[in-house]
RODO-2510 file (C-alpha; in nm, 4 decimals, decimal comma):
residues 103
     n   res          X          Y          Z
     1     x    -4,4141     2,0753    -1,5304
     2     x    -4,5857     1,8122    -1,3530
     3     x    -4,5547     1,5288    -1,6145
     4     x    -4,1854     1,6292    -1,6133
     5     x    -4,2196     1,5712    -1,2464
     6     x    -4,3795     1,2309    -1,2983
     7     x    -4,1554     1,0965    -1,4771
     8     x    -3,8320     1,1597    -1,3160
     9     x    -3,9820     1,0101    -1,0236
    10     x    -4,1004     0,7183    -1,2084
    11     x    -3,7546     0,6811    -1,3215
    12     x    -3,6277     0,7248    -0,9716
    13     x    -3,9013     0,4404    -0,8663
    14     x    -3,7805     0,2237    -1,1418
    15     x    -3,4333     0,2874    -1,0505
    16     x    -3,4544     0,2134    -0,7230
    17     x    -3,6554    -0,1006    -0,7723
    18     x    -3,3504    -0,2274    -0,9998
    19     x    -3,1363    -0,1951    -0,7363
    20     x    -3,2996    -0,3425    -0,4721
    21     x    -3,4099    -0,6810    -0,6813
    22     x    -2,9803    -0,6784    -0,8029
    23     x    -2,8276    -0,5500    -0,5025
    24     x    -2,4818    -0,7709    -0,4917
    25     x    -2,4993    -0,6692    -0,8850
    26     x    -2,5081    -0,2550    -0,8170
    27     x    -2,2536    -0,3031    -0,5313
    28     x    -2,0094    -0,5111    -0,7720
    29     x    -2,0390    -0,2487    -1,0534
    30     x    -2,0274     0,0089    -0,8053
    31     x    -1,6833    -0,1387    -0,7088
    32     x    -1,5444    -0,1804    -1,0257
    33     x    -1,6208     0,1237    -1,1280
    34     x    -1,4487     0,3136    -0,8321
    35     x    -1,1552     0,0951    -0,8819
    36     x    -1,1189     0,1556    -1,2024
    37     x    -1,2159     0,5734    -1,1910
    38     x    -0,9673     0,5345    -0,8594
    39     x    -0,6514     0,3707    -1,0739
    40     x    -0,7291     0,5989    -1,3730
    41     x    -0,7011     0,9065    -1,1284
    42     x    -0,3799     0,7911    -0,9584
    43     x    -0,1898     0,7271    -1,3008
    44     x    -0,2864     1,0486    -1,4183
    45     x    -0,0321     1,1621    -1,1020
    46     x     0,3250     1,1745    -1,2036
    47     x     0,5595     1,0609    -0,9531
    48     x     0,3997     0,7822    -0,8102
    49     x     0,5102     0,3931    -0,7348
    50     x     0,2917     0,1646    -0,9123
    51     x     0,1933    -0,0589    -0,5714
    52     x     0,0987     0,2991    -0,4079
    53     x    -0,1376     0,3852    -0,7114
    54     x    -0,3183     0,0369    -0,6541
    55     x    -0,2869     0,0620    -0,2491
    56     x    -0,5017     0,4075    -0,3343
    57     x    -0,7178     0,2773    -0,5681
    58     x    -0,7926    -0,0728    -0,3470
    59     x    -0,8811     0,2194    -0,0689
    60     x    -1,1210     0,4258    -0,2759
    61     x    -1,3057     0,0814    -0,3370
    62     x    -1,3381    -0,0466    -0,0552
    63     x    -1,5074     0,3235     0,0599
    64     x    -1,7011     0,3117    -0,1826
    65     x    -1,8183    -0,0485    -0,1500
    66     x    -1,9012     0,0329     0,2099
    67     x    -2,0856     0,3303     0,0793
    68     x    -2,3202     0,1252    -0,1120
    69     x    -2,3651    -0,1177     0,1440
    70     x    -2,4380     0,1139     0,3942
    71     x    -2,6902     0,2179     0,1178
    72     x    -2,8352    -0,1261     0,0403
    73     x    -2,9216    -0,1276     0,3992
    74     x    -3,1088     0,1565     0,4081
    75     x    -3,3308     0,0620     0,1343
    76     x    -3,3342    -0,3098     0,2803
    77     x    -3,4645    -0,1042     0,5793
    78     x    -3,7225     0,1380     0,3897
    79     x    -3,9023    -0,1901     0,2129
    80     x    -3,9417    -0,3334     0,5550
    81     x    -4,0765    -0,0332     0,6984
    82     x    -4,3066     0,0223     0,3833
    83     x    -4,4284    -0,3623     0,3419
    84     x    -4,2622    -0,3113     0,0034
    85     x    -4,0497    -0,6558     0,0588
    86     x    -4,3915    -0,8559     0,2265
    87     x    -4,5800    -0,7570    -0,1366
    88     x    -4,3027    -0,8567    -0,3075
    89     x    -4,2909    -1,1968    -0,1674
    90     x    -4,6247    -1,2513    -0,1413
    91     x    -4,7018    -1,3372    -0,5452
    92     x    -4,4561    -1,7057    -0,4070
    93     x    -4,6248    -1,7788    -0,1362
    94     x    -4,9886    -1,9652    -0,1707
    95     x    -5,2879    -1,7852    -0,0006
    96     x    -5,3575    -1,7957     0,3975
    97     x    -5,6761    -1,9775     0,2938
    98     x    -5,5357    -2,2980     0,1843
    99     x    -5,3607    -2,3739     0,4769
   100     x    -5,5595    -2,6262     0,7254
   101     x    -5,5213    -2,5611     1,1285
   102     x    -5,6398    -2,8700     1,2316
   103     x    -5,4483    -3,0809     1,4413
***
């Protein structure tokens, strides 16, 4: 049960590591895939104008956009809370020793 345990958080881990190194990439697919789950939806309704099914669908996107935003931000906000961001920079920045303080 444990190793079971393990690895879905490992997956989670990796998961959310993804998404954090390719957030504009997980917002745009996020977008494109409401729009596109959105306009499905609304053609599946009968009776509907064809500029109301994309005024619905633009809608659902653009909540859901601001959904993962929103949650961009909050992970933004966890690695800087964590020092998660500071390690992650730190491999591209040259040691603290090699810089001089003399005037």
């Amino acid at each position: 049960m444990s190793s079971s345990s393990d690895s879905a958080k490992s997956q989670i881990q990796s998961m959310r590591e993804w998404i954090v190194e390719h957030k504009l990439r997980a917002v745009g697919s996020l977008w494109l895939s409401g729009i596109a789950g959105s306009i499905a939806y609304n053609w599946s309704q009968p009776g509907m104008k064809t500029s109301v099914r994309i005024i619905h669908a633009r809608l659902h996107a653009q909540a859901l956009t601001l959904a993962a935003l929103a949650g961009a931000a909050v992970v933004e906000y966890y690695d800087h809370k964590t020092g998660a961001k500071s390690e992650r920079y730190a491999k591209f920045l040259p040691p603290m020793d090699s810089y001089s303080h003399k005037d």
